[in-house]
N, C-alpha and C positions, 0 to 999 in steps of 0.2 A: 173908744178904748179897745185895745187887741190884745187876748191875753190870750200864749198857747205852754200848754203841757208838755214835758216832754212825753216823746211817741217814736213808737219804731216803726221804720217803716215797710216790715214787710208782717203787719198787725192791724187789726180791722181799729178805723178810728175813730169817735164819736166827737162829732162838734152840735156845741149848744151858741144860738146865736139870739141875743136878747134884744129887742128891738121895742123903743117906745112911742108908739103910733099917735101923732096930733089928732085931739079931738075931729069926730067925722071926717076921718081919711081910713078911719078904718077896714071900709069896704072895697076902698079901693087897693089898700095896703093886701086883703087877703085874697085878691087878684090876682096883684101881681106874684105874692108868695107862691098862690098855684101855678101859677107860671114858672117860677125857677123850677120850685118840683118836677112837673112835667119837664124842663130842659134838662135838669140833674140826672133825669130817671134814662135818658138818652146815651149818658157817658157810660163810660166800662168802668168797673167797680164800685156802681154805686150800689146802695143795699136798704134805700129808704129812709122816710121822714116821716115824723111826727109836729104837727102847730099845737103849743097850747095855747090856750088864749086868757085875758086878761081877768083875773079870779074877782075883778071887782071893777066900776067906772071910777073908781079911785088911784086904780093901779094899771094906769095902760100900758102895762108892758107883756107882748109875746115873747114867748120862747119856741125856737124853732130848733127838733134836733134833729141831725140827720147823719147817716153814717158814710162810710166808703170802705172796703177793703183793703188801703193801706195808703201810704202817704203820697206815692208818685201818682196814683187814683186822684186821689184829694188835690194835688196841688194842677194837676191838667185842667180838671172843673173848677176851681178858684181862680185861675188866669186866664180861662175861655173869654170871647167875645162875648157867646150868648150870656152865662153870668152875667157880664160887666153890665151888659146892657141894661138888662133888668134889676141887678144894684143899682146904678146911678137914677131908676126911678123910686125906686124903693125909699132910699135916701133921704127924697126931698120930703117924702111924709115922716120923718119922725122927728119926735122933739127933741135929743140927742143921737150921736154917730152910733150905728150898732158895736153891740159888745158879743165879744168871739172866747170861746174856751174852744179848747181840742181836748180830750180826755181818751185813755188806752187801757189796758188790761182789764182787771177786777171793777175797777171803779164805772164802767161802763156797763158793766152787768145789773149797776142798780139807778135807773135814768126817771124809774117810773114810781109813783106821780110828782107829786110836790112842788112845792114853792118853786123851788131851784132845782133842775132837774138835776145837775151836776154835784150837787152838796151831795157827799155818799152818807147812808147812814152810819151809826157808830159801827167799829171793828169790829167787837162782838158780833154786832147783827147779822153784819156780813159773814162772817166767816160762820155763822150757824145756819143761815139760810144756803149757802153754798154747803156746807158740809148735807146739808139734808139733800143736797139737789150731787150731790156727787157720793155720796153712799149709797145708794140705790143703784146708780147707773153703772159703778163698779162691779156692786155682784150681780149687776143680770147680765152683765158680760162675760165673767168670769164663770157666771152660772149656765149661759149659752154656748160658748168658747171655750172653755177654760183647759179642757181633752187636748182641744186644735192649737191650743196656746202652749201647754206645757210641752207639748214636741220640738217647740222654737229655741233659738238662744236667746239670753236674757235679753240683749239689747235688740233682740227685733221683738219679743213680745212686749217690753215696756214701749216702745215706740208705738205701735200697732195700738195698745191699750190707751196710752194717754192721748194720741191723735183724735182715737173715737170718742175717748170722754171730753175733749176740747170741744170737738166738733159739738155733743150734742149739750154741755153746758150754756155754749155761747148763743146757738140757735135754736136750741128747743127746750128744755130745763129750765135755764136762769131766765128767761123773759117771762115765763107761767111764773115760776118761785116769786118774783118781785112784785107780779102782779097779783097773787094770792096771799102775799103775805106784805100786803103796800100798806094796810092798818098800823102792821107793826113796826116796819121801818121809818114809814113817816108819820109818825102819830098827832103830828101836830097840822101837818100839812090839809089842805083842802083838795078835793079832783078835780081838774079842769077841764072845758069842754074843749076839746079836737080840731 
């Protein structure tokens, strides 16, 4: 089953790929995963991967996320040779077809831990975990800048302003925020190993 989000594509984009690995093929399955990794890590715009693995021998299913920089990124590395190649071994170890999410904006901000990496937690959560992680970064901006700022016209300071809070939401703030506040968001969820 292939199921994708809408996404824009010039926005960093998060795919979750679910895969449930036949008993003792496991080893070889996280093999070969290391392998795509390594090939993935070769394309332009890629931006990294996470394995989680299987919370239980009950439950043999990984989750693999991994990002790119934007869609024409993503779809060059999902039509490559080297991909294909190492999909079509992957394949034959699992018990069903792998399942594909794409996932974009906000909701990409909350990946870590949980059952499901892609379930966001409730709206509330989010929107309070971001507000904590984008009040701050606001005024040490405006509190370092803000002299340098008020000289501009509006629309180059709000551009200037929000580029940088994008910037350091997506890459440095909201990955700490989720991971220090992973209790709260997924309370129900268990951590999986790597």
């Amino acid at each position: 089953m292939v199921t994708q989000g809408q996404a824009s594509p010039d926005h960093p984009l998060t795919v979750v790929i679910s895969r449930r690995v036949k008993s003792g093929k496991e080893t070889e399955f996280e093999a070969l995963s290391a392998e795509m990794t390594t090939r993935a890590s070769h394309f332009p715009g890629y931006l990294g991967a996470t394995m989680f693995r299987p919370a239980s021998a009950d439950d043999p299913e990984y989750r693999i996320v991994f990002k790119f920089a934007g869609q024409a990124a993503l779809s060059d590395w999902e039509q490559s040779p080297e991909r294909l190649e190492v999909l079509q071994q992957i394949e034959q170890l699992l018990i069903t077809p792998s399942e594909r999410e794409t996932v974009s904006g906000i909701v990409s901000w909350f990946t870590l831990p949980g059952q499901n990496p892609v379930q966001p937690p409730p709206r509330y959560k989010m929107t309070l975990v971001s507000w904590l992680a984008l009040y701050p970064a606001v005024t040490v901006i405006f509190f370092l800048f803000g002299d340098w700022l008020a000289a501009m016209p509006l629309a180059i300071r709000t551009l200037l302003v929000t580029a940088s809070v994008m910037l350091l939401m997506s890459y440095v703030l909201m990955p700490r925020m989720t991971r220090w506040f992973s209790r709260w968001l997924y309370p129900t969820s268990r951590s999986r190993s790597r």
